[in-house]
C-alpha positions in Angstrom: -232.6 -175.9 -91.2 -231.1 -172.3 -92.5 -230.8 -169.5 -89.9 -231.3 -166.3 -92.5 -230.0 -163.3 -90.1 -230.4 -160.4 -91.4 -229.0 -157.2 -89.8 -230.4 -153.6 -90.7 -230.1 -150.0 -90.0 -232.3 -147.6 -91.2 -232.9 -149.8 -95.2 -236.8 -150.3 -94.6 -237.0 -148.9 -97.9 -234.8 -151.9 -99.4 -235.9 -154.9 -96.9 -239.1 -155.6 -98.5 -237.8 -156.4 -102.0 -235.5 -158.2 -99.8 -238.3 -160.3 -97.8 -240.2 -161.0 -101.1 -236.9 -162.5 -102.6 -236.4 -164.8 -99.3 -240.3 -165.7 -99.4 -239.8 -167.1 -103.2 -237.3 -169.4 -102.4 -237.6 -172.7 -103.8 -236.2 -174.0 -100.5 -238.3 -173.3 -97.3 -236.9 -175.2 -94.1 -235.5 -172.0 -92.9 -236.0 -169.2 -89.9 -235.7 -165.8 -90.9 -234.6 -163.3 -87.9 -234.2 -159.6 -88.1 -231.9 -157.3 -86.0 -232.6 -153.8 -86.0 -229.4 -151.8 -85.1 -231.1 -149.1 -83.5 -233.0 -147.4 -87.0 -234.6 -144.2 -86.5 -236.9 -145.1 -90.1 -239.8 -146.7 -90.6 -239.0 -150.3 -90.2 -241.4 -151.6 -87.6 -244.4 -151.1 -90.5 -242.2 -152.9 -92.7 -242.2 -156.0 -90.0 -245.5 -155.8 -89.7 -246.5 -156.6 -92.6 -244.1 -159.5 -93.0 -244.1 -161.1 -89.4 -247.2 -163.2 -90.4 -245.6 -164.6 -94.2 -242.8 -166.7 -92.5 -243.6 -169.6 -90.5 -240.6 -169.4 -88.3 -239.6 -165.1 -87.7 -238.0 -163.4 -85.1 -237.7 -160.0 -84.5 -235.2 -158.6 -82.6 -234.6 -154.2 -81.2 -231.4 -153.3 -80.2 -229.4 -149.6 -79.3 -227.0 -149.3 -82.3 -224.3 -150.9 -81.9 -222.6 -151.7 -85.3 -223.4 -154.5 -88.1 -221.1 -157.3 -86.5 -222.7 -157.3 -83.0 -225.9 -157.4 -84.5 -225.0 -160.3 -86.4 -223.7 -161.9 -83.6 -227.0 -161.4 -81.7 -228.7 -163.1 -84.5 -226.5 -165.8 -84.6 -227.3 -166.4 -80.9 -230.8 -166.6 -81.1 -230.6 -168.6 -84.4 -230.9 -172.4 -84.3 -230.2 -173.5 -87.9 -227.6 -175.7 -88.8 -226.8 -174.1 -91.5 -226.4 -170.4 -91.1 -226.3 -167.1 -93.4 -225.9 -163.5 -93.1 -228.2 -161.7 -95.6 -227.8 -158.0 -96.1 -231.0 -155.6 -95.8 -230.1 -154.5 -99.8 -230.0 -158.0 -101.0 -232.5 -159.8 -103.5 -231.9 -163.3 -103.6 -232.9 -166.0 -106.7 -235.4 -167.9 -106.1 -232.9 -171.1 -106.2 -230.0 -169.4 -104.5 -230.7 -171.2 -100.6 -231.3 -174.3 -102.3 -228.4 -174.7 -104.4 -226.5 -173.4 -101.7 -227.3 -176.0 -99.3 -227.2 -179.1 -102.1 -223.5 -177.7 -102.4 -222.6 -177.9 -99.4 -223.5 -181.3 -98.5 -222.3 -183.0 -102.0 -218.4 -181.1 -100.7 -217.8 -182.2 -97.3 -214.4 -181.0 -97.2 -216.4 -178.1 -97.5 -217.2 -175.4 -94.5 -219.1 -172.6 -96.0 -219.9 -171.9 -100.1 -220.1 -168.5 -101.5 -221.1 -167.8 -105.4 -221.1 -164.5 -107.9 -223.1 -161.8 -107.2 -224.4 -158.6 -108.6 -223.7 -155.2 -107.0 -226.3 -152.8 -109.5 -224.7 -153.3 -112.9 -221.7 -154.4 -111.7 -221.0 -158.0 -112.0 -218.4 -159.8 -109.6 -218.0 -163.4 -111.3 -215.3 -164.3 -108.9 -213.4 -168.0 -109.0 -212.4 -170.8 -107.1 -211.6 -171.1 -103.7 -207.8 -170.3 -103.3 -206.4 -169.2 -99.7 -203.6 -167.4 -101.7 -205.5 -164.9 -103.3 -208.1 -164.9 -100.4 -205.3 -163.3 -98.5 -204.7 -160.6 -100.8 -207.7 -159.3 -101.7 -211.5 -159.6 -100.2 -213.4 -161.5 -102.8 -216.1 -163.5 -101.0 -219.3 -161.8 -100.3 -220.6 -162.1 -96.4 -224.1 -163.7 -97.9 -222.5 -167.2 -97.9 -223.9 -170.2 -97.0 -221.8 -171.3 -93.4 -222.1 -174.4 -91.3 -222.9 -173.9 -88.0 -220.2 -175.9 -86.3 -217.4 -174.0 -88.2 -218.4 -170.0 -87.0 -216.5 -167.9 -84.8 -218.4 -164.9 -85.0 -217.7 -161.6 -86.2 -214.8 -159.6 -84.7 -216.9 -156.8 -83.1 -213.9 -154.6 -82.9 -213.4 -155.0 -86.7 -215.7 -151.9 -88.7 -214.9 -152.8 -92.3 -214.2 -155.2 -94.6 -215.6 -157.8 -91.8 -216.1 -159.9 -94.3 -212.6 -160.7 -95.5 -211.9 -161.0 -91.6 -214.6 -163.4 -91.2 -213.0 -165.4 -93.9 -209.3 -165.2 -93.5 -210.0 -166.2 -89.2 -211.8 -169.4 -90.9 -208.9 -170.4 -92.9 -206.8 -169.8 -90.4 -208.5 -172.7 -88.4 -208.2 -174.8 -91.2 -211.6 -174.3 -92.8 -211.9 -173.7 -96.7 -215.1 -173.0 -99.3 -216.3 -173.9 -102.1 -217.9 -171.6 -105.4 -220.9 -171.8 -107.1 -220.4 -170.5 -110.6 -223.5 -168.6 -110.7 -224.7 -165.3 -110.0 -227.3 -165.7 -107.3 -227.9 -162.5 -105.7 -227.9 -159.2 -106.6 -227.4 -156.0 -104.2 -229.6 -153.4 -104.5 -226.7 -150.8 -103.7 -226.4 -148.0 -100.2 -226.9 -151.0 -97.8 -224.1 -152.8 -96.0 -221.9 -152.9 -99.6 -222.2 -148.9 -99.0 -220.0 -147.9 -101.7 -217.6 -149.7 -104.4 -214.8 -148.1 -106.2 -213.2 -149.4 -109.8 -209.8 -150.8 -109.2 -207.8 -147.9 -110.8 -209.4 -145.6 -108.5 -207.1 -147.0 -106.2 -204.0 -146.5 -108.4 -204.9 -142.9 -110.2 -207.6 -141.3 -107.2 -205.5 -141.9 -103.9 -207.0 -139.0 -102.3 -210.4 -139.6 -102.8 -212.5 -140.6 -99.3 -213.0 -143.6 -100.3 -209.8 -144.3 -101.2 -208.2 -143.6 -97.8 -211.4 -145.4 -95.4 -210.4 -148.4 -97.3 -206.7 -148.7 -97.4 -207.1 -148.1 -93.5 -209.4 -150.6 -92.8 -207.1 -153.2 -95.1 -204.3 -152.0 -93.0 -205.8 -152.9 -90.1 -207.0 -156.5 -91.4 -203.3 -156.8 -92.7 -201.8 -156.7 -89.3 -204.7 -158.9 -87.3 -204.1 -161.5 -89.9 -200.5 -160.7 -90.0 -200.8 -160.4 -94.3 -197.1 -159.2 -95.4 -197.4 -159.1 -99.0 -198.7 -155.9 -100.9 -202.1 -156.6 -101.5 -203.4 -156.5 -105.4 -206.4 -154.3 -105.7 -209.1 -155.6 -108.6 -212.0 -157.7 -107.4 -214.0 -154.6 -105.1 -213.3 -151.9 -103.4 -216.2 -152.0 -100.6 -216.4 -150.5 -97.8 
């Protein structure tokens, strides 16, 4: 079985086209569980009308307390052994759990699989798994496909780019992934990816906002994973 944990803050006006893309998916031996971070919106009329379409849901309140803990929380009460962590803003295709899954148990040397993905227009292709350039810049989405055995939970002290931390702890145990060379998701935009940047803006706009929240939080993933080289900006800039 998949755990699909989803974590959301105030995006009941993105999670349904999100539940309708989980609901079409060609593979159904899956429980779907929501953490609300403490939303001040609308989102328990949402639930209600989705509670009853899944066969296994759970629901879950809780103060606000940041994305990571409440993706740990879900993680807790999940009991797949297979596990993913879908953002509120994400519409999946149809085949994307599926072909996930099939993935991941033709590669055993394999511990998670992560694919292309579409951020509005914006297409991120990406390209083989290679702990060289995984180390230099973040490239692999959080919405991939992880066994259960391998996770070791999200740094809850870590605000950004928890992604790339989540993936540079796991090679650090010795755990690699694999890609699927398709685009199977697309994000709707404002959710969890709140904001992407071109890679020149890093280059020609260093004093934008964006700019600078960045380039802090990489500093700060630069010195937990202890990355000396100067990292190449190109594949996102999301914070």
């Amino acid at each position: 079985m998949i755990s699909i944990i989803i974590p959301v803050y105030n995006q009941s006006n993105k999670l349904s086209r999100c539940l309708d893309s989980i609901l079409a998916q060609s593979y159904k031996d899956y429980e779907l569980i929501i953490v609300n971070d403490g939303s001040t919106d609308n989102i328990e009329s949402v639930i209600k009308k989705y509670e009853n379409k899944f066969e296994n849901f759970v629901f879950i309140n809780q103060k606000n307390n940041g994305s990571n803990p409440a993706r740990n929380r879900g993680f807790k009460e999940s009991k797949g052994e297979y596990v993913i962590f879908c953002d509120a803003d994400l519409e999946l295709k149809p085949e994307m759990l599926e072909t996930m899954l099939y993935t991941l148990e033709d590669n055993n040397e394999a511990s998670y699989v992560y694919c292309s993905f579409k951020y509005g227009v914006k297409t991120f292709k990406l390209w083989p798994f290679d702990p060289e350039k995984l180390k230099k810049i973040p490239y692999i989405h959080t919405s991939s496909l992880i066994k259960r055995s391998v996770f070791p939970g999200f740094d809850e002290n870590v605000k950004r780019l928890q992604d790339w931390d989540l993936w540079l702890t796991l090679l650090e145990k010795g755990y690699k992934g694999i890609w699927i060379n398709k685009i199977l998701f697309k994000a709707q935009g404002g959710g969890t990816i709140s904001s992407w940047l071109p890679s020149f803006a890093y280059k020609i706009f260093p004093f934008l906002k964006g700019v600078k929240k960045y380039k802090a939080a990489e500093e700060i993933i630069r010195k937990k994973h202890n990355l000396k080289a100067p990292l190449i900006r190109g594949c996102r800039g999301i914070l």
